[in-house]
C-alpha positions in Angstrom: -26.7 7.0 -23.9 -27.7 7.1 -20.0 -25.1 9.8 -19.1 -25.8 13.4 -18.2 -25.1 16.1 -16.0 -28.1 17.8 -14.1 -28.6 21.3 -13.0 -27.0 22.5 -10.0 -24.2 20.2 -10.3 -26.2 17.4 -9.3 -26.1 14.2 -10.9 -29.1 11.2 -11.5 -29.2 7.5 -10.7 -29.9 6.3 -14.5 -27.3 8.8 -14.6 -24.5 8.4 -12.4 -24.2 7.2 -8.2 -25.6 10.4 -7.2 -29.1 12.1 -6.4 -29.8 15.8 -6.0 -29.7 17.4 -2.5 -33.1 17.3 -0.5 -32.6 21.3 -1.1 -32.5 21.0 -4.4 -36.0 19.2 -4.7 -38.5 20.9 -6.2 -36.0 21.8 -8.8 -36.9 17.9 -10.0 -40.6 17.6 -9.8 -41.6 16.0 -13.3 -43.6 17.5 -15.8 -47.5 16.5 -16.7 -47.1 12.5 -18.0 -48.0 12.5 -21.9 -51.1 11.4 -22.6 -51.8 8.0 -24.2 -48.0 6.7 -23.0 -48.2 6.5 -19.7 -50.2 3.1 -19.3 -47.9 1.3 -22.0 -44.4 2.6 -20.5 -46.2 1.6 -16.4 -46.6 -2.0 -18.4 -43.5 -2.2 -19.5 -41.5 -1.7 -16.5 -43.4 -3.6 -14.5 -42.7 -6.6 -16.4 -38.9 -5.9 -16.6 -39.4 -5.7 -12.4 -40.9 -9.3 -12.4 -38.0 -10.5 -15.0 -35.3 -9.2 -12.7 -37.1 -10.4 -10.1 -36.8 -13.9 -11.2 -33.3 -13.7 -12.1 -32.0 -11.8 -8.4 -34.1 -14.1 -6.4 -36.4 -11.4 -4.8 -39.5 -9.3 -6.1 -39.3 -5.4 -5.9 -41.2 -4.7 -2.3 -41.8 -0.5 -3.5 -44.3 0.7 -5.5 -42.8 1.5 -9.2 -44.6 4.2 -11.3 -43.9 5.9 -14.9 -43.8 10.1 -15.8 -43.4 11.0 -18.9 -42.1 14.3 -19.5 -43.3 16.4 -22.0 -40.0 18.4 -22.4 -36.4 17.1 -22.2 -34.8 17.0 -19.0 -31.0 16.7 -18.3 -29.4 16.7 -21.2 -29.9 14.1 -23.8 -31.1 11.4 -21.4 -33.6 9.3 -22.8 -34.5 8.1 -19.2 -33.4 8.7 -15.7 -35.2 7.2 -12.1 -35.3 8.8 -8.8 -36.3 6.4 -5.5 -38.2 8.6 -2.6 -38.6 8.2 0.9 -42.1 8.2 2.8 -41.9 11.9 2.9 -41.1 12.6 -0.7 -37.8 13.6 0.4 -34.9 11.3 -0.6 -32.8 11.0 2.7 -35.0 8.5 4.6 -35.3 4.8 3.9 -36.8 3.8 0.3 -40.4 3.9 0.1 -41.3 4.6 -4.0 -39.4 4.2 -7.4 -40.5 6.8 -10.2 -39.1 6.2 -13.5 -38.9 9.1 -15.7 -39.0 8.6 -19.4 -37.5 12.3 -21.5 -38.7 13.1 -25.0 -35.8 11.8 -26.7 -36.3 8.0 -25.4 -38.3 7.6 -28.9 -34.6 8.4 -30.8 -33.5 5.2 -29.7 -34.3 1.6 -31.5 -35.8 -0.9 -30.3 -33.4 -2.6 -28.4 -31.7 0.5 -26.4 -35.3 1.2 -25.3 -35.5 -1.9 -23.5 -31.9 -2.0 -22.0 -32.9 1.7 -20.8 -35.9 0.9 -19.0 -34.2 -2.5 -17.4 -31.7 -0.3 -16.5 -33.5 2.1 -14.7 -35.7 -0.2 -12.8 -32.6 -2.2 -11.5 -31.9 1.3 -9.8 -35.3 0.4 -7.6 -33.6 -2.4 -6.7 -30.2 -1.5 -5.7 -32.1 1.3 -3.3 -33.6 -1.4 -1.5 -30.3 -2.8 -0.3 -29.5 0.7 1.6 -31.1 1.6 4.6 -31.7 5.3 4.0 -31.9 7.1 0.1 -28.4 9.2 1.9 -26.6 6.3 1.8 -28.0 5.0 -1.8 -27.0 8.1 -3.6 -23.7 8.4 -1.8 -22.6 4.9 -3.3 -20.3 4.3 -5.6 -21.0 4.3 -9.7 -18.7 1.2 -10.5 -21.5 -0.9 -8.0 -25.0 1.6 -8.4 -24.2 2.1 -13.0 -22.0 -0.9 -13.4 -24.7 -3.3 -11.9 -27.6 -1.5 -13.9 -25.9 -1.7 -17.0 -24.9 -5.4 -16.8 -28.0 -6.1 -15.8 -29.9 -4.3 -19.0 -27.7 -5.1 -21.5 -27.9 -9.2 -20.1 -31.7 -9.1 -20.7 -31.7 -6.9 -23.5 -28.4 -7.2 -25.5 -27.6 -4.2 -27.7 -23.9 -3.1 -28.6 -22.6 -0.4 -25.9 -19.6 1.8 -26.3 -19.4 1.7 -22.3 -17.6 -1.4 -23.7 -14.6 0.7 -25.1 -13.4 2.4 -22.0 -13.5 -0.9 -20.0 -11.9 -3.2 -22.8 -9.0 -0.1 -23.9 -7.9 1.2 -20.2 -6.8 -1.5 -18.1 -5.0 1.1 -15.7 -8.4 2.6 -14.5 -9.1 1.7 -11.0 -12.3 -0.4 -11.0 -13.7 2.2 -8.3 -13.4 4.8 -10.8 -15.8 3.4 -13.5 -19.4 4.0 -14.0 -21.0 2.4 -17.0 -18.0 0.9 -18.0 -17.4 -1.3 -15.0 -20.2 -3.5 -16.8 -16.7 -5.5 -18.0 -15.8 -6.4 -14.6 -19.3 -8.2 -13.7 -19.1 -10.2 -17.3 -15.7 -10.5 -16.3 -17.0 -12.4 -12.5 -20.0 -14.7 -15.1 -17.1 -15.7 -17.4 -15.2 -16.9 -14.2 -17.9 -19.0 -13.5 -19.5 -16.5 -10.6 -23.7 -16.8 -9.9 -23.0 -12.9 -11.2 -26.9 -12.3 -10.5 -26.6 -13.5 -6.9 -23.8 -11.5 -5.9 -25.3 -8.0 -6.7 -26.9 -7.5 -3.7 -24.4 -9.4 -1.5 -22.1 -6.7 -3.2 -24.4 -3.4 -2.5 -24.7 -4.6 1.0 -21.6 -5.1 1.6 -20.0 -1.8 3.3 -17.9 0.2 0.5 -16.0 -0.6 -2.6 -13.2 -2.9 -1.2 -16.0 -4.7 0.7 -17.8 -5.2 -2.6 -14.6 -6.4 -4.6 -14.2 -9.3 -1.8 -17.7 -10.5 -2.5 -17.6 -10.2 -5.9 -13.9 -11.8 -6.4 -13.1 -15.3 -6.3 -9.5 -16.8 -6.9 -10.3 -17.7 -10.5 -11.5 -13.8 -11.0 -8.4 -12.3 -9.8 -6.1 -14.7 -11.5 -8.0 -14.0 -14.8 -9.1 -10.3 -15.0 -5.7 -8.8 -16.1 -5.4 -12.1 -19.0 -8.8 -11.5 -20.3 -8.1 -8.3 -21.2 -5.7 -9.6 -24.0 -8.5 -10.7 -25.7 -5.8 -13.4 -27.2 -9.0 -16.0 -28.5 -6.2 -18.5 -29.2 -4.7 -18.4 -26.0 -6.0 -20.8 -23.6 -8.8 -20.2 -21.0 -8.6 -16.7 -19.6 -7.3 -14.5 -22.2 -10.6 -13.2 -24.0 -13.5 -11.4 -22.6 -16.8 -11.7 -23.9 -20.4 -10.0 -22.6 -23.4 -8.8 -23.0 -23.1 -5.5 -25.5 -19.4 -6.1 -25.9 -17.9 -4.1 -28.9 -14.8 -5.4 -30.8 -12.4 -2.7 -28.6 -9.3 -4.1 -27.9 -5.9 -3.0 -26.1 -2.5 -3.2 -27.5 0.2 -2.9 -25.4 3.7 -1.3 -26.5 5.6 -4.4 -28.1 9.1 -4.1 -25.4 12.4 -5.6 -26.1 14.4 -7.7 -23.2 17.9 -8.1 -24.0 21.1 -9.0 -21.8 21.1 -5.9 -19.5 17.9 -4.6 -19.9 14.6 -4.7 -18.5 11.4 -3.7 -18.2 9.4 -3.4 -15.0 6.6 -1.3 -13.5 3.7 -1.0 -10.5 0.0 -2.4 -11.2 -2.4 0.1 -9.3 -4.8 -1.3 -6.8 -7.9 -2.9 -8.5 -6.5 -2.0 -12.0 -4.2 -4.4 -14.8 -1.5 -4.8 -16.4 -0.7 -6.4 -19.7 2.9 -6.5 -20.9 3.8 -7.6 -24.2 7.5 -8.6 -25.1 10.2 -10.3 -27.1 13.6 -11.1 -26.7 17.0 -9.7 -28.6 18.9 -12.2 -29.9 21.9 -13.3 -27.5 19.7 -13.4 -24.8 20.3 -16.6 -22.9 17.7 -16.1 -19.8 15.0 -14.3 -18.8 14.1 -13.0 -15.1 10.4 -13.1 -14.7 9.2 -11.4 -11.2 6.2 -10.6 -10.0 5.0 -10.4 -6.2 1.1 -11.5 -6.7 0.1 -15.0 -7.8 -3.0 -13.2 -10.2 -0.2 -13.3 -12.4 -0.2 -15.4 -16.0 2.3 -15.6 -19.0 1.5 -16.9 -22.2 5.3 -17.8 -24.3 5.5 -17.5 -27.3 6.1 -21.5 -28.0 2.1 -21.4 -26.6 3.0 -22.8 -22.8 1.3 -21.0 -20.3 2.3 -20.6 -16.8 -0.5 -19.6 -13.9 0.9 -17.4 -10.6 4.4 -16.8 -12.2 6.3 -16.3 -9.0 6.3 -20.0 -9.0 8.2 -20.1 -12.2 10.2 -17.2 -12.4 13.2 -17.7 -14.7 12.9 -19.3 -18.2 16.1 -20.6 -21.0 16.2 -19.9 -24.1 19.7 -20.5 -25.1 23.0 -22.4 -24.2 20.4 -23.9 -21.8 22.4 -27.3 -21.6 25.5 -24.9 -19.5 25.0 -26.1 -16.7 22.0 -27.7 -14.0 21.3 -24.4 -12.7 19.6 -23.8 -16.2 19.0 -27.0 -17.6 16.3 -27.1 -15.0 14.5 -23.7 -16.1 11.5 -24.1 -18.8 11.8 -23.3 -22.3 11.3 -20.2 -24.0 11.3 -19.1 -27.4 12.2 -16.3 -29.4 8.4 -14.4 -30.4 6.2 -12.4 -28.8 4.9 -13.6 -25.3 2.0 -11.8 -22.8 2.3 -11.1 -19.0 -0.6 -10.5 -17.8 -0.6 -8.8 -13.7 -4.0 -8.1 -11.7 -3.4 -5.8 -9.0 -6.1 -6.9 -6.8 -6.5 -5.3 -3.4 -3.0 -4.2 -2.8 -1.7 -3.3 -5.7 1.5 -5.4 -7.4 4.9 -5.2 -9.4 6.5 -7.2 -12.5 10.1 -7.0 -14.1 11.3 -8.9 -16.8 15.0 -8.5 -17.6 17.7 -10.8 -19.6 20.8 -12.3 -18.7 23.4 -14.4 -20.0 23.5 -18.4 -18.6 25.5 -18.4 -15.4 26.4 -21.8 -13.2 27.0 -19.6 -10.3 24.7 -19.8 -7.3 22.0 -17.3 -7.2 23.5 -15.4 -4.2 27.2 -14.7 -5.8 27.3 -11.2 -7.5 27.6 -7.3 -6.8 24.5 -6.2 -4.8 23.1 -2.8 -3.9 20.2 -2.8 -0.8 17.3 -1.5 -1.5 15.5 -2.2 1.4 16.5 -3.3 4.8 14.1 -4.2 7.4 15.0 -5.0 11.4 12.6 -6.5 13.6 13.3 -6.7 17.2 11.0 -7.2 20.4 11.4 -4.9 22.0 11.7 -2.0 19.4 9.5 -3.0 16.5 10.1 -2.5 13.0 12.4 -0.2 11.5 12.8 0.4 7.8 15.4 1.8 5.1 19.1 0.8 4.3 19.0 1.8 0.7 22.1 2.4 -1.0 23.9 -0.1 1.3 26.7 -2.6 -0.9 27.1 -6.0 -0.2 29.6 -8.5 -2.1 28.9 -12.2 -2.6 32.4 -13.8 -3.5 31.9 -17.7 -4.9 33.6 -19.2 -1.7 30.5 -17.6 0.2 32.7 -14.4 1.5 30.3 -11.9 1.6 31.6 -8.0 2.4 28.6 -5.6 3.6 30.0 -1.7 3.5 27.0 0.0 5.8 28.3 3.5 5.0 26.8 4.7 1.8 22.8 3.0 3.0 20.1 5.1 4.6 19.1 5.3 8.3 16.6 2.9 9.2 13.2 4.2 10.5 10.2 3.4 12.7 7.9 3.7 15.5 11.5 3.6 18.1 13.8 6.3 16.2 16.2 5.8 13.8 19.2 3.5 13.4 22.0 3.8 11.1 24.3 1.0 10.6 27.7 2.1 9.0 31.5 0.2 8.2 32.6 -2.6 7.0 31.6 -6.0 8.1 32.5 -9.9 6.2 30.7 -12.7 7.1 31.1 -16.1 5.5 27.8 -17.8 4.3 27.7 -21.6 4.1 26.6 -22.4 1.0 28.1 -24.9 -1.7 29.8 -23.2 -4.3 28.4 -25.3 -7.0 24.5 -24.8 -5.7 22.2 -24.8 -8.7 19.2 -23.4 -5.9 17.9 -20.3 -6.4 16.3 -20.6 -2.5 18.0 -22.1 0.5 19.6 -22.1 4.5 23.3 -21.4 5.4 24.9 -20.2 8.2 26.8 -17.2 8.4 29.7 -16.8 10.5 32.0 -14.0 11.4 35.0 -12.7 9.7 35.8 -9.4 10.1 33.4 -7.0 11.7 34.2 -3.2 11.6 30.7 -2.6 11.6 28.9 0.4 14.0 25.5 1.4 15.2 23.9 4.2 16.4 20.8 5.0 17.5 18.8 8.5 17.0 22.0 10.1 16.4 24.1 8.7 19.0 27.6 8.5 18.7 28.2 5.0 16.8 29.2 1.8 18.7 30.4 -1.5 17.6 28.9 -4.1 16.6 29.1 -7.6 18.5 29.5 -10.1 16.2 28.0 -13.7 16.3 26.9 -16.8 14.0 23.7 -15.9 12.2 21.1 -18.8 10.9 20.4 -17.5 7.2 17.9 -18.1 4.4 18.0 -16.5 0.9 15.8 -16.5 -2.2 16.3 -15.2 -5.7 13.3 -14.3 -7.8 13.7 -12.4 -11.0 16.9 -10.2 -11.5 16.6 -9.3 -7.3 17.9 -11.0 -4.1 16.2 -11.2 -0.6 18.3 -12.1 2.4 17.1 -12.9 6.0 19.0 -13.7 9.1 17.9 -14.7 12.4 20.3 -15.1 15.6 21.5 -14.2 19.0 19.4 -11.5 20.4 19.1 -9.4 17.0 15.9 -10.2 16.3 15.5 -10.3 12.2 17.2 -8.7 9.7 15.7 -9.3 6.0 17.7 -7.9 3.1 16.3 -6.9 -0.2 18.6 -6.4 -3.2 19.1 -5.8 -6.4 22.0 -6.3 -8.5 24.5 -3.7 -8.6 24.6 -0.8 -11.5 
């Protein structure tokens, strides 16, 4: 394979994102070329530059030449390339590309052999899109090796174990690949992207999130976590193929949701999630929720939902109780996939089960796990967890501030503590799971204090509210008066 570790902890394009240290220099000046090779190998990649060159849309502007080394160099590498500046040096801006072919280039077949030397002359290329060599070997592997890669194994296919990595660990960060990452740009062509007219768009562009942006359309982020199922009779979406791809496959832990339990987790930034669950008998609803719309489930009665916050509860049972559930779509007992890119930002899924309930969405035993005020002047102030608030079906609702956590930002701290009811205006026999009410005043034995100062009460007034359940969790907002907004999120209590 192209991976190996140079001397003096330096590392090789061909071989990773990073070129030895100007210092460092003569420890890399080739050995005399083998006689009778040379001319052949100089053929060769020449004509892989005008192939590339008609696939990228440019020709290769700096001179390309071949030495081939009489001993091995670095490790087992069959091949490696190194892109100099006018000087020799490689700081300055790209003026040559020297591809250097080891000894033990003749081990490989056929077929490696030309993916090798596509590979390395790509790396000429990619130099050409930096303004100084400093800034070319400082780039990041996923974009310098991942490109290369998908670029020699798409014009000369040969199976790659770089496959395995990519196709078995979902939960890598993209911008931790090298090699591997050649599953993310099969991933963008099976999306439907011009793949070979985004790779310089994608050098260019500034740093790895700047190269994600270019290189990620709607359909790649809703996709990349569901292709990685490799699920071929699921619909469109759940299978990767590409050039070099081995038959490596994840399996995700089979989980159980019954009544009361659930299974939930975080999605890394640029990495996926695939969840794979079934349901324990008695189980009359499930709570799907996930906060990004890259998010696809496929049931196990073969329906398949795109951007599952919009449909985040599904029946399975007693499911003619009431509206509230005679509304929700189907699902059956079996094995279903959730599959959760974390794009840019990272996300978060849980799926739980419950029993059928008629009761509005808002009526139950909650426990705060975030509260946020936002007032003008004063910002944005954070925290609240641990505070309990009631929901009684005539729309009582009972906040106790005492147990919950100061709030925090840029102005102090505030910490909100007593007892205070308000009544919320909602139907009783509401089958919503999002709406308006208006809450007005009960009984307020609520206090406030601010950065420690003793506690003073709190004036109490009618509140326009706004609620929406997704999943298992609650989220409450209130706007009014001169407070600004105050947004509850909840979860039910233990």
């Amino acid at each position: 394979m192209l991976i190996a570790v140079a001397s003096a902890g330096a590392l090789l394009i061909g071989l990773s994102a990073v070129g030895p240290a100007p210092s460092a220099q003569a420890a890399y000046r080739p050995a005399s070329p083998t006689p009778g090779s040379h001319s052949a190998y100089l053929a060769e990649v020449k004509a892989d530059a005008s192939e590339i060159a008609s696939h990228i849309g440019h020709s290769l502007s700096l001179p390309l030449s071949v030495v081939v080394n009489t001993t091995q160099k670095y490790g087992t590498s069959p091949a490696y390339t190194f892109v100099y500046d006018g000087g020799g040096g490689m700081t300055g801006p790209p003026a040559r590309c020297t591809a250097y072919i080891n000894p033990n280039f003749t081990k490989e077949d056929a077929e490696y052999q030309k993916l090798a030397l596509v590979h390395e002359v790509f790396h000429c290329f990619e130099a050409l899109d930096y303004p100084t060599l400093s800034a070319y070997y400082a780039a990041p592997a996923w974009l310098i090796e991942g490109e290369a890669e998908w670029v020699g194994a798409t014009l000369a296919p040969t199976s790659l174990p770089v496959w395995d990595d990519y196709l078995t660990d979902p939960d890598t960060s993209l911008f931790d690949r090298s090699y591997d990452a050649i599953g993310f740009y099969a991933h963008m062509t099976n999306s439907g992207e011009d793949t070979w007219h985004l790779l310089d768009a994608m050098l260019k562009a500034g740093g790895s999130a700047a190269a994600y942006s270019v290189a990620a359309d709607k359909e790649v982020r809703l996709t990349w976590a569901s292709s990685l199922a490799r699920q071929s009779g699921f619909g469109k979406g759940w299978q990767t193929t590409g050039p070099g791809i081995t038959s490596a496959t994840y399996h995700p832990t089979l989980e159980t949701v019954g009544v009361g339990t659930k299974i939930s987790d975080t999605v890394g930034a640029y990495t996926n999630a695939l969840v794979e669950f079934k349901t324990q008998p008695g189980t009359d609803i499930v709570d799907i929720a996930v906060s990004t719309p890259y998010s696809r489930l496929h049931t196990a009665n073969g329906t398949e939902y795109d951007d599952v916050t919009k449909v985040p509860a599904f029946c399975l049972q007693d499911c003619d109780k009431c509206p509230q559930v005679q509304a929700l779509p189907r699902m059956t007992a079996g094995t279903n996939w959730l599959a959760v890119t974390g794009d840019a930002t990272g996300a978060t899924y849980t799926v739980a089960g419950a029993m059928a309930t008629c009761a509005a969405c808002l009526v139950g035993n909650w426990t705060v796990t975030n509260l946020s005020l936002i007032t003008n002047p004063g910002g944005t102030h954070s925290g609240g967890a641990g505070t309990e608030v009631d929901i009684a079906p005539d729309g009582d609702a009972t906040g106790n501030f005492t147990p919950g956590a100061p709030l925090v930002g840029g102005g102090g701290s505030v910490k909100f503590s007593g007892t205070i009811v308000d009544h919320y205006g909602f139907p009783p026999d509401t089958t919503a799971r999002s709406g308006s009410f208006t809450s007005t005043p009960v009984l307020d034995q609520g206090t406030i204090s601010l950065d420690g100062s003793p506690p003073r009460a709190i004036t109490p007034e009618t509140e326009s509210g706004s609620y929406s359940c997704v999943g298992t969790g609650l989220t409450l907002t209130f706007t009014g008066g001169g407070s600004g907004e105050l947004v509850y999120t909840l979860v039910p209590a233990s």
